[in-house]
C-alpha positions in Angstrom: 36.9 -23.6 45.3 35.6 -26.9 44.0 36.4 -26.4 40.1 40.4 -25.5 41.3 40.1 -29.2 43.5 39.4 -31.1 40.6 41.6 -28.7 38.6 44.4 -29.9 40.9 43.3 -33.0 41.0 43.5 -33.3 37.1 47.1 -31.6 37.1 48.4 -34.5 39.9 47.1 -37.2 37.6 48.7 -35.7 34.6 52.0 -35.4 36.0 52.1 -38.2 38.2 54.3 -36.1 40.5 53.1 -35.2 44.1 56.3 -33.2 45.2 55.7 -30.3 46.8 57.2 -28.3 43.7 54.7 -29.9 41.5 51.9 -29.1 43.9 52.5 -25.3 43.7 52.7 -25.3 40.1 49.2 -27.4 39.7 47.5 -24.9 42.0 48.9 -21.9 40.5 47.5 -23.4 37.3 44.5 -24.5 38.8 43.9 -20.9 40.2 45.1 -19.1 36.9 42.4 -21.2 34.7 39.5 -18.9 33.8 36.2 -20.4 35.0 34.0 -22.8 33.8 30.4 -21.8 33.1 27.8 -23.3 34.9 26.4 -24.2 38.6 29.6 -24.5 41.1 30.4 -27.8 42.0 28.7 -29.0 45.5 30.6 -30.5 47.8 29.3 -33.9 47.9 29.9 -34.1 44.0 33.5 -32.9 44.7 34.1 -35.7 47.4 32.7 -38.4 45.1 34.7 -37.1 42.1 38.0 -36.9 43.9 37.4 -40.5 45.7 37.3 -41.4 42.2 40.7 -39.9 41.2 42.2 -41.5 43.9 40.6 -44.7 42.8 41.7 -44.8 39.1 45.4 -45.0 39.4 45.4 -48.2 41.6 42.7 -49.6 39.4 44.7 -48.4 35.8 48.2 -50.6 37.2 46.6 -53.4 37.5 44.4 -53.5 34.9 47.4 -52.8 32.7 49.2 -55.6 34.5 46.0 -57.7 33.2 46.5 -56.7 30.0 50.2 -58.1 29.8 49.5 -61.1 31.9 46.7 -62.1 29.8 45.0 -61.6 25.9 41.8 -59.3 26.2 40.4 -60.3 22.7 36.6 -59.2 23.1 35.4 -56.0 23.1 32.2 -54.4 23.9 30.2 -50.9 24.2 27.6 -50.0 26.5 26.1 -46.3 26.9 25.2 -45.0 30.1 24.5 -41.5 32.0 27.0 -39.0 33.1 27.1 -39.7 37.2 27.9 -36.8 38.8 26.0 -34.1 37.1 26.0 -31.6 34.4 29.1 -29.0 35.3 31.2 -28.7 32.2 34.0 -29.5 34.5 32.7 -32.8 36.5 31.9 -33.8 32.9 35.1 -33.5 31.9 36.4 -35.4 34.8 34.1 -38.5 34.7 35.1 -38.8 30.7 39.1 -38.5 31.9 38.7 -40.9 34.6 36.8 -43.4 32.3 39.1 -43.2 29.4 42.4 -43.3 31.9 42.3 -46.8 32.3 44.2 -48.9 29.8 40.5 -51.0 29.7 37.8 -48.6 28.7 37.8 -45.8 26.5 35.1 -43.2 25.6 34.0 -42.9 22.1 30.9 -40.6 22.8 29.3 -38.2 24.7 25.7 -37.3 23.4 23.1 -34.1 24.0 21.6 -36.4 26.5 24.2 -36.4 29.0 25.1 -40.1 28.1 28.5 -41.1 27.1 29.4 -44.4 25.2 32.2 -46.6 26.5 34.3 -48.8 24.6 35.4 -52.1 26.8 37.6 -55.3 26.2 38.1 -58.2 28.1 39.7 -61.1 28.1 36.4 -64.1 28.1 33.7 -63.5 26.5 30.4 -63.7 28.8 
């Protein structure tokens, strides 16, 4: 049940479209997908992971109204662990929502669960 949430959830962000049409056709989808291997997806990471969906879209418009209103000529990378576990799927998700926003961009994910993220900015610190 969790993997089709996020699944969904992934589908909505896509498409940007929450019409009931659109809904149907992501959760057919969703449900049609063969399954990932691996553990299922708890509830407490599904809450966290979907809380974060609904967080990136605010966050991506206005960084990308940063990014017009104002140069971002430094850049930077910093590694750090996955957050919400080792599911194929969650994985999958945390990369998407990191690399979503017009800001930060992933440009590794390692054997150790770590995954490297490319930043700019508009001062440098």
């Amino acid at each position: 049940m969790g993997s089709v949430l996020i699944r969904l959830c992934f589908w909505l962000l896509l498409t940007a479209d929450i019409g009931p049409a659109n809904i149907c056709i992501g959760l057919a989808a969703a449900v049609l997908i063969p399954k990932t291997p691996g553990k299922p997806v708890s509830g407490k990471v599904l809450t966290a992971v979907l809380l974060q969906c609904l967080r990136a879209v605010p966050v991506a418009y206005l960084q990308a109204a940063d990014m017009v209103i104002r140069r971002h000529r430094f850049e930077y990378t910093e590694t750090h662990p996955v957050r919400f576990g080792f599911n194929p799927l969650v994985v999958f998700m945390e990369i998407f929502l990191v690399t979503f926003t017009p800001k930060t961009l992933v440009i590794n994910f390692d054997k150790h669960r770590h995954i490297t993220v490319h930043h700019i900015r508009p001062k440098e610190k």
